[in-house]
N, C-alpha and C positions, 0 to 999 in steps of 0.2 A: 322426299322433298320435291316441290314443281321444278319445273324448267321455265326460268324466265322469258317472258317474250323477246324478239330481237332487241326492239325499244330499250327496252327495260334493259337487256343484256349491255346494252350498247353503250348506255347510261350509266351501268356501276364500273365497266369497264372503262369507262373514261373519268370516273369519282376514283376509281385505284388509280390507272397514271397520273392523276393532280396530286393524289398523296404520295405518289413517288415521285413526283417531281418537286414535289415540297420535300420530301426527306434528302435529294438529290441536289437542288439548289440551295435550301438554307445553309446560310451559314459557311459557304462553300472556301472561305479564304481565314476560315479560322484558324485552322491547321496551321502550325510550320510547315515548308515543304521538308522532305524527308530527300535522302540522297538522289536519288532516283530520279528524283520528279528535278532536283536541279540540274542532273545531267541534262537533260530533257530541256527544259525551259532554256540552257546553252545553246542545245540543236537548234531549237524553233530558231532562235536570236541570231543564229547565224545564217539560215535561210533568209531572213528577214532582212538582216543588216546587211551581210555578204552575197547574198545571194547563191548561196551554196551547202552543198549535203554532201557528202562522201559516207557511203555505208562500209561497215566495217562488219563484217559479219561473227569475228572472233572476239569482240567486245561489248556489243549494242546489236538492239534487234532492230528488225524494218523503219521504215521512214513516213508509215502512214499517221501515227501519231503527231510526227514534226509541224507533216503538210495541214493535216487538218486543222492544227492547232493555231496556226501562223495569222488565219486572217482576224480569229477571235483578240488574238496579243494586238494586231495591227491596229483593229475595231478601238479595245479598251483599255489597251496599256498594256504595260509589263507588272501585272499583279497577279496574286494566286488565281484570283476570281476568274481572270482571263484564260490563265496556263486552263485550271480547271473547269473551262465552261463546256469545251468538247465532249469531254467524258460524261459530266452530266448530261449534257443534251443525249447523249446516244446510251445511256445507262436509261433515261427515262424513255425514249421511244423504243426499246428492249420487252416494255412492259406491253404494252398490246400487241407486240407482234404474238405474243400467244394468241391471241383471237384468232391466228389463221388457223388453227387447233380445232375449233370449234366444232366442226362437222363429227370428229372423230371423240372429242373431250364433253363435249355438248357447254351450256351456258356455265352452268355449276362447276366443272371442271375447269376452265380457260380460267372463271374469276377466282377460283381459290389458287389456280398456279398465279395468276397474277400479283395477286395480292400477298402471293408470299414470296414472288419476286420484288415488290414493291419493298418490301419490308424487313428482307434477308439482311442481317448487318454487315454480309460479306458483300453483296452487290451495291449498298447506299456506299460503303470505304471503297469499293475499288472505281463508282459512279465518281467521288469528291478527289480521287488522288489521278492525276496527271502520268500514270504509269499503263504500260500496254496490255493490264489485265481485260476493262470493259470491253476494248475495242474485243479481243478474243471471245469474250461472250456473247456481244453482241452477233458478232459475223458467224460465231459457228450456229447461234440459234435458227440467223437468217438464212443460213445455208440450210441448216436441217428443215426450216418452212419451207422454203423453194424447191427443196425436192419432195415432199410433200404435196406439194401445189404441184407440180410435175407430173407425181403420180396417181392424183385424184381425179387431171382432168385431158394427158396425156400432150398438154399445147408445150412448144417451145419454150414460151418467154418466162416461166418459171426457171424450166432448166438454166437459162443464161444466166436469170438471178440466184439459182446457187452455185453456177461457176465464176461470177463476179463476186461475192461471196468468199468461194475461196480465195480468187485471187488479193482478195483484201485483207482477208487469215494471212496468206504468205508477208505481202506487204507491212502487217503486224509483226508478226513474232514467228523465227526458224523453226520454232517446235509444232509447227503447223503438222511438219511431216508426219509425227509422232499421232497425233488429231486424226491426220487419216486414215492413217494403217488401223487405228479403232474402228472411226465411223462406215470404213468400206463394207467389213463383212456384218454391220448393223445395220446399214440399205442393203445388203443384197437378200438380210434373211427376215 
């Protein structure tokens, strides 16, 4: 099969994130919240209302969900649609960060990862639910592109975007640690 031109490339890769941002936005407050997601909508509420987070590390994970979440509830209210707007937004820009891929995956590659990240029924649920899965997907993908990006072109400013990256994996979820101990001897071989 050809190899798309960039154009062309550029174009289906942006026709996949629309349909994953349609599988990711519709419908997004259909759901009941599930436990989880109202402990969570508590935290934001209290950043909000009170002014205040206290991390508990023995009960609840990081605080980057709360913070991100807060200006969206601020924006639109206290509805699912709100709680759940963050996850979607960064479940769907998940979806072309494969394109950084491209050198190594080429046009054919990058759009069928994409489009099967598009379309995963595990990443559209955990894109709609208000829990600290996506952000973990997200951030570990972007850390694995920026080191990527690091070692294709030898510059700094990747590097920093995958140790901002990490540092946003921690701010998510403590099993970050577990994440690393995997992905160290995966960059080093």
């Amino acid at each position: 099969m050809k190899e798309p031109k960039n154009w062309a490339g550029l174009l289906a890769l942006l026709a996949i994130t629309t349909l994953g941002a349609y599988l990711r936005f519709d419908d997004l407050g259909l759901k009941p919240f599930h436990h989880d997601e109202g402990v969570n909508a508590w935290f934001v509420n209290e950043i909000i209302e009170k002014f205040r987070y206290r991390y508990n590390p023995r009960y609840y994970h990081g605080p980057f969900l709360y913070y991100i979440t807060a200006p969206f509830v601020m924006l639109f209210g206290k509805t699912p649609e709100a709680i759940r707007y963050a996850p979607a937004l960064l479940g769907t820009l998940t979806i072309p960060l494969i394109g950084i891929f491209k050198p190594r995956l080429g046009w054919l590659g990058v759009l069928a990862a994409a489009l099967l990240m598009a379309i995963a029924p595990i990443d559209v649920y955990f894109s709609k639910t208000a829990i600290h899965e996506i952000y973990n997907s997200t951030f570990n993908l972007s850390m694995v592109a920026c080191f990527y990006l690091y070692w294709r072109s030898g510059k700094r400013l990747p590097l920093y975007g995958a140790f901002l990256s990490l540092a946003l994996l921690f701010a998510t979820k403590e099993t970050t640690a577990i994440t690393v101990v995997a992905m160290v001897p995966a960059i080093v071989l």
